[in-house]
MMTF fields as JSON, N, C-alpha, C and O atoms, coordinates in Angstrom:
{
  "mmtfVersion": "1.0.0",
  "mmtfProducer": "UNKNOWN",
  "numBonds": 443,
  "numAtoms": 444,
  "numGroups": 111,
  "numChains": 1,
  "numModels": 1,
  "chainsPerModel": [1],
  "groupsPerChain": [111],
  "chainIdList": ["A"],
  "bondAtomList": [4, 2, 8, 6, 12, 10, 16, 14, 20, 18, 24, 22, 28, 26, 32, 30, 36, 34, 40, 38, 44, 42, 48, 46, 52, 50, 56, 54, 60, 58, 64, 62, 68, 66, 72, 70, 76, 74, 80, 78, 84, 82, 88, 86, 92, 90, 96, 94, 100, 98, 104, 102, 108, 106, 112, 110, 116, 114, 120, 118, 124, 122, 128, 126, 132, 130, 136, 134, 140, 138, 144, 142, 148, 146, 152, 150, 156, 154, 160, 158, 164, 162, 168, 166, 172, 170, 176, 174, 180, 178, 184, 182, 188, 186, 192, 190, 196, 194, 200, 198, 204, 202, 208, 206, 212, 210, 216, 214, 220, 218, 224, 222, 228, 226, 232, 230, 236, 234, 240, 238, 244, 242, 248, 246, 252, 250, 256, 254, 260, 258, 264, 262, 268, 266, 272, 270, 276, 274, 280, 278, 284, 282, 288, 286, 292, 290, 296, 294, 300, 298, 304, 302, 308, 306, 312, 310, 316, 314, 320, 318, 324, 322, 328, 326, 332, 330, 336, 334, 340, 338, 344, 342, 348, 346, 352, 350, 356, 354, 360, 358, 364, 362, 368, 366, 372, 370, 376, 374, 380, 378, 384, 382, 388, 386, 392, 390, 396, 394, 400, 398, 404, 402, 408, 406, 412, 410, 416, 414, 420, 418, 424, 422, 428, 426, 432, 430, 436, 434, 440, 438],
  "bondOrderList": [1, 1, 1, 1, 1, 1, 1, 1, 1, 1, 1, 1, 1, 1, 1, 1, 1, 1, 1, 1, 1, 1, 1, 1, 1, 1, 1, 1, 1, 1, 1, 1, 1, 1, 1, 1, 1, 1, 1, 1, 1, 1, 1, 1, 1, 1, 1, 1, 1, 1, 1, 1, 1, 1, 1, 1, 1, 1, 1, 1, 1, 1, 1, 1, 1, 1, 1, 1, 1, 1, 1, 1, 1, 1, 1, 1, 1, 1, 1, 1, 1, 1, 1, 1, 1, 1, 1, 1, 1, 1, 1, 1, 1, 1, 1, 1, 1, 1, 1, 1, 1, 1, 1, 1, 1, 1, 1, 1, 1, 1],
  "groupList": [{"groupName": "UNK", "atomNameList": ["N", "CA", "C", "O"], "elementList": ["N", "C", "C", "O"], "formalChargeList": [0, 0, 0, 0], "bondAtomList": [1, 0, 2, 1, 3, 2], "bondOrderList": [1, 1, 2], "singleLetterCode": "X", "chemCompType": "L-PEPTIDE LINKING"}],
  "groupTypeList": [0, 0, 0, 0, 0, 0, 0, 0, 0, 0, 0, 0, 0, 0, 0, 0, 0, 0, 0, 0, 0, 0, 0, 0, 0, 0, 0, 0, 0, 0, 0, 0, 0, 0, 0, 0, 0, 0, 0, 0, 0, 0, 0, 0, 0, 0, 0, 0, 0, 0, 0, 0, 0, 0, 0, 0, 0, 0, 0, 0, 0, 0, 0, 0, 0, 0, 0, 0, 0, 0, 0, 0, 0, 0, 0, 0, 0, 0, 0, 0, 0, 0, 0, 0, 0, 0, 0, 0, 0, 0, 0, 0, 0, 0, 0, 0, 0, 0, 0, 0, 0, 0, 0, 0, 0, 0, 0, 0, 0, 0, 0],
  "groupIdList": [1, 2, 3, 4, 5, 6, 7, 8, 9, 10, 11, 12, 13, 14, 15, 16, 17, 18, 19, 20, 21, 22, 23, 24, 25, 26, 27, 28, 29, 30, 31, 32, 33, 34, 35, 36, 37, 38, 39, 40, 41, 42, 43, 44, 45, 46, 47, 48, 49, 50, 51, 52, 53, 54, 55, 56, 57, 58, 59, 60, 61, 62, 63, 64, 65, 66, 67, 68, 69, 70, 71, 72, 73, 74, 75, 76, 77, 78, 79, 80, 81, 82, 83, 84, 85, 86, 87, 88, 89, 90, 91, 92, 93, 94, 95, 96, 97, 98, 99, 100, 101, 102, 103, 104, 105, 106, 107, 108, 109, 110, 111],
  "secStructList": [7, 7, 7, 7, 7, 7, 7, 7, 7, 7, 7, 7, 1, 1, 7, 7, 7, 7, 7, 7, 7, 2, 2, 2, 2, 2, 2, 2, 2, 2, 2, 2, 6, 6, 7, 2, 2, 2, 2, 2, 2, 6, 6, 6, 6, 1, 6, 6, 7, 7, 2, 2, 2, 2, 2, 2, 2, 2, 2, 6, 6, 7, 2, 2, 2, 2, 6, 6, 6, 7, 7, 7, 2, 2, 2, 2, 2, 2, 2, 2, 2, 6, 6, 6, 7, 2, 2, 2, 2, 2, 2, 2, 2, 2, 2, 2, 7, 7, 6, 6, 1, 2, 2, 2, 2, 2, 2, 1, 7, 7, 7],
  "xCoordList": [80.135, 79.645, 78.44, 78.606, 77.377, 76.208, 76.119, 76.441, 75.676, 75.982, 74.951, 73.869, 75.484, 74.632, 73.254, 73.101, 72.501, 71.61, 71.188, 71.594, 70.317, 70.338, 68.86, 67.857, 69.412, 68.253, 67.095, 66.68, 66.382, 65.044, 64.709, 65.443, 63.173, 62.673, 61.588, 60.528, 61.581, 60.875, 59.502, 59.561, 58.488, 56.746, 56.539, 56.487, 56.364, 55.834, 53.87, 53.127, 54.168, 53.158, 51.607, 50.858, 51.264, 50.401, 50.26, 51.095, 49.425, 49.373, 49.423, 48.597, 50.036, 50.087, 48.55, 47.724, 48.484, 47.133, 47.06, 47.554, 46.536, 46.353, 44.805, 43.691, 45.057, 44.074, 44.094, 45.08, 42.736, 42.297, 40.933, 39.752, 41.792, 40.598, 39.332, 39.495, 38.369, 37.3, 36.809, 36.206, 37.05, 36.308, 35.792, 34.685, 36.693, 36.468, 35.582, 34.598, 36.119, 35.252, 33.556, 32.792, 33.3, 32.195, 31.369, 30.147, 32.412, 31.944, 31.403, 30.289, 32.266, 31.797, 30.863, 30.264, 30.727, 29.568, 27.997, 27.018, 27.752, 26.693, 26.594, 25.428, 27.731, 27.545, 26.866, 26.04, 27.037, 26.132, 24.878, 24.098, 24.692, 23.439, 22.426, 21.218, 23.477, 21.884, 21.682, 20.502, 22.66, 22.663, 23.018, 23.988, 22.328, 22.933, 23.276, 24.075, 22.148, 22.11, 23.641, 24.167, 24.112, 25.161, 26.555, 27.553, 26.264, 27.388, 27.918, 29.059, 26.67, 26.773, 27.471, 28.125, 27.127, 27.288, 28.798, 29.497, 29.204, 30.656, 31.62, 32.83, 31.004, 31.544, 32.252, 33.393, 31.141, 31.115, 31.937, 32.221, 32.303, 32.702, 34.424, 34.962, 34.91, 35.867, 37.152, 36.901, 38.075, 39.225, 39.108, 39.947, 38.03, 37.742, 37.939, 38.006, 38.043, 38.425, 39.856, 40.878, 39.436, 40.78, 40.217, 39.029, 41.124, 40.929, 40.337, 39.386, 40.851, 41.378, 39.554, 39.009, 38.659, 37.056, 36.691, 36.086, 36.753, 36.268, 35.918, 34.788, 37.149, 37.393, 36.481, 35.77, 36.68, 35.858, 34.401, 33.764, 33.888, 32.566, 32.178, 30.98, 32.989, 32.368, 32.43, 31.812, 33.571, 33.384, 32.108, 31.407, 31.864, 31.307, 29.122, 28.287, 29.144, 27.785, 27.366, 26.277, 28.112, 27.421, 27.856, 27.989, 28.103, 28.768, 28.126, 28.582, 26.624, 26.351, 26.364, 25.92, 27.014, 27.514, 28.813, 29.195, 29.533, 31.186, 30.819, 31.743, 29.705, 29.876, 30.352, 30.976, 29.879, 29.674, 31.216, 31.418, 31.951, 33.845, 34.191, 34.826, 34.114, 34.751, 34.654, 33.504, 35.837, 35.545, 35.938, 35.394, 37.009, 36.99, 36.018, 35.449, 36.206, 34.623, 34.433, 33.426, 35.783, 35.834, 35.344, 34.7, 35.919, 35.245, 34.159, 33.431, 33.88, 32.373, 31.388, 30.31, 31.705, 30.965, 30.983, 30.011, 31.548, 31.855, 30.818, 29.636, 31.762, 30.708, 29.07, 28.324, 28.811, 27.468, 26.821, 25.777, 27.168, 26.993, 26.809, 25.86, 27.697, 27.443, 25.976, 25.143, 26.067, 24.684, 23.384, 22.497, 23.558, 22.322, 22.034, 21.011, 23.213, 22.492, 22.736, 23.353, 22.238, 22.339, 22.325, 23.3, 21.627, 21.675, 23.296, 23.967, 23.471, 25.166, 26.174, 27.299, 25.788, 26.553, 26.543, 27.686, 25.608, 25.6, 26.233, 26.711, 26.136, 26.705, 28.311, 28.884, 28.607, 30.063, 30.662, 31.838, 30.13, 30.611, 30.247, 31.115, 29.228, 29.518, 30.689, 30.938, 31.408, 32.235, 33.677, 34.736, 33.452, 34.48, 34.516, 35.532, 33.657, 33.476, 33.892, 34.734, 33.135, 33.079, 32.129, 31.074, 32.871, 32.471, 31.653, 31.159, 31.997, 31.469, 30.138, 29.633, 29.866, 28.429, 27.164, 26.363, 27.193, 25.787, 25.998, 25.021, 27.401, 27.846, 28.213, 28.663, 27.971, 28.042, 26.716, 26.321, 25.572, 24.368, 23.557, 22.584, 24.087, 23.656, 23.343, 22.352, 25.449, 25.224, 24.297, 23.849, 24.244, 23.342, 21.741, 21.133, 21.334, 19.882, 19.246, 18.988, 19.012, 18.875, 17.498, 16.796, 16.775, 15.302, 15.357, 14.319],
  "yCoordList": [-24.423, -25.748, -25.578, -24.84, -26.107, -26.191, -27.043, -28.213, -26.183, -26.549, -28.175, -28.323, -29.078, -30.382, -30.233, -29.252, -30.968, -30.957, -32.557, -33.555, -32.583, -33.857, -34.742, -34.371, -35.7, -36.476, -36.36, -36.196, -36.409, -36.639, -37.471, -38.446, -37.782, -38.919, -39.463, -38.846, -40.46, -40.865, -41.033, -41.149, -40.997, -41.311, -42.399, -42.692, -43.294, -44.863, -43.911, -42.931, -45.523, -45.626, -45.59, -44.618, -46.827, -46.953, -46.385, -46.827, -45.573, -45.125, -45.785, -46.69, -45.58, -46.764, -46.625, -45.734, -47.621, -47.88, -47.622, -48.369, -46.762, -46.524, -47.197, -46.811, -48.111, -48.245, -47.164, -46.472, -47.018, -46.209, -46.8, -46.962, -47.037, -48.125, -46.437, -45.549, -46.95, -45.837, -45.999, -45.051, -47.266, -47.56, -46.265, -46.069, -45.761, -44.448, -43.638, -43.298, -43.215, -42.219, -42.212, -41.322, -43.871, -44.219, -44.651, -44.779, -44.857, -44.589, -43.129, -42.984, -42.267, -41.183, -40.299, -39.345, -40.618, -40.253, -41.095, -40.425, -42.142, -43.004, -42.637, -42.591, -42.095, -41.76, -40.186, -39.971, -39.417, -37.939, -37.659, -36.891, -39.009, -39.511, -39.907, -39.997, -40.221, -40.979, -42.257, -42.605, -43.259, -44.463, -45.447, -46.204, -45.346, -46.267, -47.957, -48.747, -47.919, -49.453, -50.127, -51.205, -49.091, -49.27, -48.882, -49.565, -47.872, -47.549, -48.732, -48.85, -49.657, -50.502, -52.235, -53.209, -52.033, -53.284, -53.068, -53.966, -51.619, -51.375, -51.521, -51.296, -51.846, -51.251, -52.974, -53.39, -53.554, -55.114, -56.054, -57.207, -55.47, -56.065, -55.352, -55.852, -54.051, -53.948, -53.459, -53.296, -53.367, -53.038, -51.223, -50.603, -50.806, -49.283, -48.752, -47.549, -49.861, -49.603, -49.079, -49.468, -47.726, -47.247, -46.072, -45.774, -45.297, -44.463, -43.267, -42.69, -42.811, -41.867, -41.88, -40.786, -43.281, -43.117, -42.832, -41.76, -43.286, -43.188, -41.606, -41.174, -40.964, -39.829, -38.899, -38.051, -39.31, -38.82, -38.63, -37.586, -40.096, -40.203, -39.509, -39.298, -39.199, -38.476, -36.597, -35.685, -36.701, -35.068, -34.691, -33.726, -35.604, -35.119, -36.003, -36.421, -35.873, -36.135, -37.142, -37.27, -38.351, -39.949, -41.185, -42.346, -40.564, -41.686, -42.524, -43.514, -42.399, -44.14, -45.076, -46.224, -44.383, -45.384, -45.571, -46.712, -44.597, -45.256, -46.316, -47.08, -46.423, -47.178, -48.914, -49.771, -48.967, -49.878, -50.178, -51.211, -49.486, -49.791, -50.205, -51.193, -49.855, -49.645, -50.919, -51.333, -51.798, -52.958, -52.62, -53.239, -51.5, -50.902, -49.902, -48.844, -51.194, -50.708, -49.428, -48.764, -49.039, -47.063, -46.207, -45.16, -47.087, -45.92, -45.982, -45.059, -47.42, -47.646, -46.831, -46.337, -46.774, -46.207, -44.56, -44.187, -43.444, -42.105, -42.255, -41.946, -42.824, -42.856, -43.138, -42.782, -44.155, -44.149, -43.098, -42.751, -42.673, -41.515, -40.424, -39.695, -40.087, -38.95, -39.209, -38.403, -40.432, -40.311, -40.974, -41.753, -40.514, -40.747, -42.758, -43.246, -43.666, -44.453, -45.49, -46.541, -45.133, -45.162, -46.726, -47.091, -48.053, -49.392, -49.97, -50.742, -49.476, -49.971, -49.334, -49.826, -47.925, -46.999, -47.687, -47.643, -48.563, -49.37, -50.655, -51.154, -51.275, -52.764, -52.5, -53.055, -51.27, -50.649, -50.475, -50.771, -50.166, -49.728, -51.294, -51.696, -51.91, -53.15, -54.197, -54.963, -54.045, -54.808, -54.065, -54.581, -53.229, -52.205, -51.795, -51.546, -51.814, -51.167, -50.092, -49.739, -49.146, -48.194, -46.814, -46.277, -46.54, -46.861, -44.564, -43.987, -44.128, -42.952, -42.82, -41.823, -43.966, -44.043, -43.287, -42.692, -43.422, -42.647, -41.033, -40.324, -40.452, -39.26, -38.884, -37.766, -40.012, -38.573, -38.862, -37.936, -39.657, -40.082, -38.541, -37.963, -38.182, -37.381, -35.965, -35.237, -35.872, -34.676, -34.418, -33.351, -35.621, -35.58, -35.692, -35.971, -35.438, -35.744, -37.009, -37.14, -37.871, -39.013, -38.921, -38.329, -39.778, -39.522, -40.994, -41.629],
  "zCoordList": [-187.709, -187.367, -186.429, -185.458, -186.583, -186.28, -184.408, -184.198, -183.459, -182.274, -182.058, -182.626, -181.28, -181.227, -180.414, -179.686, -180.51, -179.878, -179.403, -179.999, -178.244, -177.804, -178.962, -179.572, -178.763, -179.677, -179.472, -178.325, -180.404, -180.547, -179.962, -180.123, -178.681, -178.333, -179.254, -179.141, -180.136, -180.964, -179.778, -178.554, -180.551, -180.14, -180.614, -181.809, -179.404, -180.351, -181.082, -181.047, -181.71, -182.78, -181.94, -182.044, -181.09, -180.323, -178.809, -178.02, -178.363, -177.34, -175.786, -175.662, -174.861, -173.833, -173.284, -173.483, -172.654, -172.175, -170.059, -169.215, -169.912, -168.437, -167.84, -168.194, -167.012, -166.158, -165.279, -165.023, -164.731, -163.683, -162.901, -163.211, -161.671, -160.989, -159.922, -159.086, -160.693, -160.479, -159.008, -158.504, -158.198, -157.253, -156.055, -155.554, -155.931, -155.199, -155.428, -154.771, -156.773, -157.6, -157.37, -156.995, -157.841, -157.772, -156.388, -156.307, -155.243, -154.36, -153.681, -153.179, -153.765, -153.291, -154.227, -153.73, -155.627, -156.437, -156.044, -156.373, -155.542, -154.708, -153.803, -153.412, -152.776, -151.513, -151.594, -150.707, -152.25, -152.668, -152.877, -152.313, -154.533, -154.17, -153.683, -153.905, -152.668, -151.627, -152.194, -152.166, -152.821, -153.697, -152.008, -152.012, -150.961, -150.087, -150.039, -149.536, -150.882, -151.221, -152.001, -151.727, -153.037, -153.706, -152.611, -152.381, -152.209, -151.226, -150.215, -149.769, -149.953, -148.384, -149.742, -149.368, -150.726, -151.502, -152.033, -152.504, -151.861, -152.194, -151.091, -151.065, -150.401, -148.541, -148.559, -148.361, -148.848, -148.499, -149.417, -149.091, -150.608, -151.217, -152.12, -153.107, -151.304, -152.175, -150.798, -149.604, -151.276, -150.286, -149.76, -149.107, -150.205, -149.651, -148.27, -148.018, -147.248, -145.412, -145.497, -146.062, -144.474, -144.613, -143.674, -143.797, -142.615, -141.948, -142.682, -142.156, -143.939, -144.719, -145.159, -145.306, -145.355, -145.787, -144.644, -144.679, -143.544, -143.096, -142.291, -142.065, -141.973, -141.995, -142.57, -142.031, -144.133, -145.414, -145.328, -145.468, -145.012, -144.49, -143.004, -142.814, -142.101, -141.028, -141.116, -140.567, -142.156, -142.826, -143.522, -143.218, -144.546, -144.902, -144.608, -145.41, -143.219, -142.569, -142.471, -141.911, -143.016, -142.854, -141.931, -142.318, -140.27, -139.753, -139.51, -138.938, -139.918, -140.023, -141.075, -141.04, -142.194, -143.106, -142.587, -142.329, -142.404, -141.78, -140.433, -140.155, -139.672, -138.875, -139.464, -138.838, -140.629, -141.226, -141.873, -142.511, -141.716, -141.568, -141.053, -141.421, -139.689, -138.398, -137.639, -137.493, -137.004, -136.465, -134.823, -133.909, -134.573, -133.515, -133.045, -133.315, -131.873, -130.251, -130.207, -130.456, -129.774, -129.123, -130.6, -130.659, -131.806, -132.783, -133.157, -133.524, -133.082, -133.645, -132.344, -132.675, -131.356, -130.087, -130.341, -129.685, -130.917, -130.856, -132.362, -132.511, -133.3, -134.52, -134.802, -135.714, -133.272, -132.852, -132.454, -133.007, -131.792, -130.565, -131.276, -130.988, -132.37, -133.383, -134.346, -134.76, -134.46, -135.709, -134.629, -134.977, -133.542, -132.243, -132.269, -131.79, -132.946, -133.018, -131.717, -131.886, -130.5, -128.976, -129.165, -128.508, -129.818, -129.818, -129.979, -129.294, -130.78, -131.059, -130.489, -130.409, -129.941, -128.868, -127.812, -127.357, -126.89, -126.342, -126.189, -125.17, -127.778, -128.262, -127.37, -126.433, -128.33, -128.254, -126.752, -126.539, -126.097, -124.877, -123.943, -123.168, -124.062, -123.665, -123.598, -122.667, -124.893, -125.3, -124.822, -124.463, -124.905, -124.339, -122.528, -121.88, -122.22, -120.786, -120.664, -119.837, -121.809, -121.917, -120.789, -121.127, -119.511, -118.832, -118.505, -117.536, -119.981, -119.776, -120.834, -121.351, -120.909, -121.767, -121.414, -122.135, -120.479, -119.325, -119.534, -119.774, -119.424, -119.105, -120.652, -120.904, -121.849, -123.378, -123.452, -124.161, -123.146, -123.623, -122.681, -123.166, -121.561, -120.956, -121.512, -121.568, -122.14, -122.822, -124.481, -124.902, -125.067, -126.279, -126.053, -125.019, -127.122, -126.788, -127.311, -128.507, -126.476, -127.002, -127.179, -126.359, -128.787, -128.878, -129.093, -129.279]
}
């Protein structure tokens, strides 16, 4: 007698259909580019805020596009400070009383 075996899983007919939401993808393919215009119109308009971009974006050299995330003072102020942009490093520490502004502006070189 022939030992059993478990059933066959039949294959439907039509293949299922997978979305795959690209938004990422296509963000960080613009952001390589140098597509800023597209990057800042993706920024503005899709659920992409998230520590995890922003992160992303200061790894890999653009914290003044991540500034453009960031609604917190203290980060938007370090994220300033990194891409020299001393006007909003300022904004930031205003609003904050951020009160070692003088003493990182000291240690960078501000032009």
């Amino acid at each position: 007698m022939p030992a059993s075996y478990p059933s066959l899983v039949t294959v439907p007919t039509h293949p299922a259909v997978v979305q795959i939401d690209t938004t990422e993808y296509v963000f960080k393919l613009a952001l390589l580019q140098h597509k800023f215009e597209q990057v800042l119109k993706m920024i503005k308009g899709s659920a992409l805020c998230g520590q995890s971009i922003i992160s992303y974006l200061q790894s890999k050299g653009f914290p003044e596009v991540a500034l453009h995330f960031v609604k917190d003072e203290r980060t938007r102020f370090n994220l300033a400070i990194e891409c020299g942009n001393i006007e909003v490093a300022l904004q930031s520490a205003q609003v904050h009383h951020i009160r070692i502004f003088m003493l990182c502006c000291s240690s960078h070189r501000c032009s």
